[in-house]
C-alpha positions in Angstrom: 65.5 153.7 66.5 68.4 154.0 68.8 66.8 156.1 71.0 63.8 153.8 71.3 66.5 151.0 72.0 68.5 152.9 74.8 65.3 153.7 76.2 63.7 150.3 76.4 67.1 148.6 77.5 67.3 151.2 80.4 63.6 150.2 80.8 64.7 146.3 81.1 67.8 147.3 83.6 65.5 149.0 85.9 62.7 146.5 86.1 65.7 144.0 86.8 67.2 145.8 89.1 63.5 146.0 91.0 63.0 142.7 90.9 66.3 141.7 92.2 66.6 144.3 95.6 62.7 145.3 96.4 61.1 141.7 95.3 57.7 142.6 94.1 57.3 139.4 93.3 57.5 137.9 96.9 53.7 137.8 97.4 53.6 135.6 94.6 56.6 133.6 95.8 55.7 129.3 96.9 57.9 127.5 98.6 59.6 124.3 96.8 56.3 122.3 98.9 54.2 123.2 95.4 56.2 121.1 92.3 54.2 122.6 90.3 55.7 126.3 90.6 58.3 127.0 88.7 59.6 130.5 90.7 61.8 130.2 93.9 63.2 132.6 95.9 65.1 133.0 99.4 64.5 129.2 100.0 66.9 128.8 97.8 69.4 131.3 98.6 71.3 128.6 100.9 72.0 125.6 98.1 74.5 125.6 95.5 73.4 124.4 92.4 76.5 122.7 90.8 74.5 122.0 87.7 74.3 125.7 87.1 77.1 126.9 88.5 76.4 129.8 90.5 74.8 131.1 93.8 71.5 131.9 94.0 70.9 135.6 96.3 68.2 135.3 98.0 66.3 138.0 96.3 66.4 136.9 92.8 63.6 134.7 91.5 65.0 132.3 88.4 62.8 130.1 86.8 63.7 126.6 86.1 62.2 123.5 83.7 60.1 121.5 85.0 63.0 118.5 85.6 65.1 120.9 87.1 61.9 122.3 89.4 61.6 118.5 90.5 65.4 118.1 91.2 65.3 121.8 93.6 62.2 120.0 95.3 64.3 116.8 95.9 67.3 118.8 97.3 65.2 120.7 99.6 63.0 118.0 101.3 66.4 116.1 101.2 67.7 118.9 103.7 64.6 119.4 105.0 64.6 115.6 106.3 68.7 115.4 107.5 68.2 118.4 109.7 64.5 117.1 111.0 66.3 114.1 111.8 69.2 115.2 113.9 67.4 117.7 115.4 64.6 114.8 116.5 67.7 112.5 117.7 69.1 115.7 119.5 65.6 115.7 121.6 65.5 112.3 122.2 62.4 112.2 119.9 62.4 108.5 118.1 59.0 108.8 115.9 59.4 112.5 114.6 63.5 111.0 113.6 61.9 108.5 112.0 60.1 111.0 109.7 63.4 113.0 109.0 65.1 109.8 107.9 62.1 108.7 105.4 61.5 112.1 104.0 65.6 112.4 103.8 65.5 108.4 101.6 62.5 109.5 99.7 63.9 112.5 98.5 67.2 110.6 97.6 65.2 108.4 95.5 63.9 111.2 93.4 67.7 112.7 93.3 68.9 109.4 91.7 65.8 108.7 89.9 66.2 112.2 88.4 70.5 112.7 88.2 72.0 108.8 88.6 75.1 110.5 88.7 74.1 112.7 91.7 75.7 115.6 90.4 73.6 118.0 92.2 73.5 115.9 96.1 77.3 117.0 95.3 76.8 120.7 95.9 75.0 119.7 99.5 78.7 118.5 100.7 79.4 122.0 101.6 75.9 122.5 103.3 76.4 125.0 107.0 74.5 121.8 108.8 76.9 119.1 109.7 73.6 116.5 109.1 73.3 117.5 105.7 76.7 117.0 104.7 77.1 114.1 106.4 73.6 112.7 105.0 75.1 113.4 101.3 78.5 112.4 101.6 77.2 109.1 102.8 75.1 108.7 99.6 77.6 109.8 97.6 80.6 107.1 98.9 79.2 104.4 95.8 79.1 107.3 93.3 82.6 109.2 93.8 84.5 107.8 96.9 87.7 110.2 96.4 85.1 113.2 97.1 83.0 111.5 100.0 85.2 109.4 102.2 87.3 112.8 102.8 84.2 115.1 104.1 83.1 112.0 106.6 86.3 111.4 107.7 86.7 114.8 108.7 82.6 114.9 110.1 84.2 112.0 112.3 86.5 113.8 114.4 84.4 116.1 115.7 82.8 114.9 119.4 79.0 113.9 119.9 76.1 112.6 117.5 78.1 113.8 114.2 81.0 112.2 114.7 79.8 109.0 116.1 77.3 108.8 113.1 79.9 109.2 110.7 82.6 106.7 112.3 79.5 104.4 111.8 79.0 105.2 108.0 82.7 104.8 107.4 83.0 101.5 108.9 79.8 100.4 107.8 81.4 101.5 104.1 84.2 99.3 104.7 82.9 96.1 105.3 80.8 97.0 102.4 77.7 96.9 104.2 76.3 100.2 103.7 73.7 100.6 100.9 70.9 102.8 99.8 68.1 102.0 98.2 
């Protein structure tokens, strides 16, 4: 029986170890577009999941419940609609910004529908794009101001559509004006 043990747990090692550098799975692979798919791959690869607590490489597949498959949808089209935005503002493209922003709110709606806490729009403060951070610190001011205010407040010293946007936010914040819904 031992034998038949070592051998099947080299077995499982291996196949892991396929999975996670050659992917032979990819051409089964969606994209976070279909809720209904509960496999992700390099999509993922750039988010943090704070919930879980670890990075995702962008050769693994994980499988998540169906909740969590929801929430990984939400993040996604939430990034998905800061950087459409800011890249439609950046080409002077009013209607297509417009889209960004309303994907980016619906997508915020399913994040606090789903986590009221907004745990995981937490691990998009670190995000590379300035856009995203600054679209989730803003959200995040009524939840956990201590953690927020700081990442704008930095966003806001750097020069062109970034830092204006957040000098806006933090001042809108003050008078107690800002509010998402």
């Amino acid at each position: 029986m031992d034998i038949l043990a070592a051998i099947f747990m080299g077995i499982l090692l291996i196949s892991l170890l396929v999975i996670i550098f050659f992917d032979p799975l990819e051409k089964y692979d969606k994209t976070l577009d279909d809720p209904d798919h509960k496999v992700f791959g390099g999509v993922l690869s750039q988010l943090y999941f704070g919930q879980w607590g670890s990075l995702v490489s962008n050769r693994m597949k994980l499988t998540f419940s169906s909740k969590d498959t929801k929430m990984l949808n939400a993040l996604e089209q939430f990034v998905k609609g800061a950087e459409k935005h800011e890249d439609a503002m950046s080409k002077n493209d009013p209607a297509t910004a417009s889209e960004g922003a309303h994907q980016l709110m619906a997508a915020f709606r399913i994040i606090k529908k789903l986590d009221p806490s907004l745990s995981d729009l937490k691990s998009l403060l670190e995000h590379e794009n300035v856009s995203v951070r600054s679209a989730a610190a803003a959200r995040l001011l009524p939840i956990d101001e201590q953690l927020a205010l700081p990442i704008l407040e930095e966003i806001e010293k750097q020069k062109g559509r970034a830092g204006f946007n957040a000098h806006m936010v933090i001042q809108q914040w003050k008078k107690g004006e800002l509010h998402f819904e």
